[in-house]
Every structure is written in structure tokens, then in C-alpha cells.
C-alpha positions in Angstrom: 28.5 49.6 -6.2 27.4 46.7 -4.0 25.1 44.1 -6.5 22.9 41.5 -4.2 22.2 37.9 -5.7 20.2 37.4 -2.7 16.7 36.2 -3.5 14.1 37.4 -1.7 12.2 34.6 0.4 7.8 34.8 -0.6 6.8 33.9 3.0 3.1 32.3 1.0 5.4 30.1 -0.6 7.1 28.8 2.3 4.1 28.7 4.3 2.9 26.1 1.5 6.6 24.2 1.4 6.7 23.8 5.4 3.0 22.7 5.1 3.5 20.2 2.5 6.8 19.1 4.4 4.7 18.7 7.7 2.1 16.3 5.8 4.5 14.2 4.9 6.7 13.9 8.3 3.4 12.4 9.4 2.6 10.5 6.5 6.4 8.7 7.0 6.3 9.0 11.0 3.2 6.7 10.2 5.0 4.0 8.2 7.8 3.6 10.5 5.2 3.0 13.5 3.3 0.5 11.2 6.1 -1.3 10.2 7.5 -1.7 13.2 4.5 -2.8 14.9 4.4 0.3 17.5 1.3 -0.3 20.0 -1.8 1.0 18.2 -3.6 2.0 21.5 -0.7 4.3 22.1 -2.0 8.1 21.9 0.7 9.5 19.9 0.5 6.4 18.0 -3.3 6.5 16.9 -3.1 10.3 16.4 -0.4 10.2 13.8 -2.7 6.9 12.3 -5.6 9.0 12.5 -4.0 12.3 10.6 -2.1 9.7 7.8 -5.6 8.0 7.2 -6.9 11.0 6.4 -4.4 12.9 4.3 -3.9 9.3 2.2 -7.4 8.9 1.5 -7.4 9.4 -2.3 -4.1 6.8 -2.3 -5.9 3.9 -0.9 -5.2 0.7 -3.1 -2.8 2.2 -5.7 -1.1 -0.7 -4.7 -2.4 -4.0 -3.6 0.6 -5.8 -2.7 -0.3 -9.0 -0.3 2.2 -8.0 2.5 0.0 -5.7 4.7 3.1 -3.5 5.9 4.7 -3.3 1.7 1.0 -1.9 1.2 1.0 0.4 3.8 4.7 1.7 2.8 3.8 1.7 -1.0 0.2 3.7 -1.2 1.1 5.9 2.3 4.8 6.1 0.6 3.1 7.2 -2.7 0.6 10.1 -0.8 4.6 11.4 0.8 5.9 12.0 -2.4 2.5 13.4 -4.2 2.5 15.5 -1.1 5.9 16.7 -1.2 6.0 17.3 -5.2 2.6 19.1 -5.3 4.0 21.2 -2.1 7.3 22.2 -4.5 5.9 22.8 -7.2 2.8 25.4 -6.0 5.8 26.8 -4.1 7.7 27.7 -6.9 4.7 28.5 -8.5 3.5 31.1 -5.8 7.6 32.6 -5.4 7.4 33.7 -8.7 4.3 36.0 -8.3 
């Protein structure tokens, strides 16, 4: 007798962990470009700004540091993790249903 210690894979829950993933990839994609002063009239460049502003709304001013690019990597930093944590956790949450 053959036992499996495969798990099987809830595709909800990683449809919510490659979603959560994906918010933060642009969230981080938009710190690096910040901080490294990439040209803000660039396409690419103001669509990533554009989709980060949005998504880190509710993290605006956690921190108030006086160095511009510090603030951007703390609070956008901050709205990665929350985004990544929240992700894991509803995903675990949802595989065990």
C-alpha cells in the first residue's frame, strides 16, 4: 500500500497568495523607481506610481520621516508587508476549508 503526503493545492487560496504577491511586486517595483530617481513621465514608470498610490492609500503617513525617499520606502515598505501577511494568512485560511 502506496500512502501520499502530498497535499492537495486549494486553487482559491493560491489565486489570493499570487494576488497578494502581485500587489506587492508593484508596491516594491515602485520604491526602487522612487529611490532611484527613475523619470516620472516615463509610462511604465507613472503606471506602477499610479497602481502603488492607490493600493498604499490607507499607509500614507505611518511614518513621517524628513527624507522624502526613507518615507516613501517606510509607509509603501509597510503596505508590502501588510499586503503580503494579510495575503498568507487568508490563504491559509481559505486551504483549510
Amino acid at each position: 500500500m502506496v500512502t501520499s503526503t502530498a497535499r492537495r493545492v486549494n486553487p482559491i487560496a493560491t489565486v489570493v497568495s499570487v494576488v497578494a504577491a502581485g500587489i506587492a511586486v508593484i508596491i516594491v517595483l515602485h520604491i526602487i523607481l522612487f529611490v532611484f530617481e527613475a523619470n516620472p513621465a516615463n509610462g511604465a514608470v507613472e503606471t506602477i506610481a499610479d497602481w502603488a498610490d492607490w493600493l498604499t492609500r490607507w499607509a500614507r503617513d505611518v511614518f513621517t520621516p524628513d527624507n522624502v525617499k526613507a518615507r516613501v520606502a517606510a509607509n509603501y515598505g509597510l503596505a508590502a508587508v501588510v499586503y503580503l501577511a494579510v495575503g498568507a494568512f487568508v490563504s491559509r485560511l481559505v486551504s483549510r476549508v
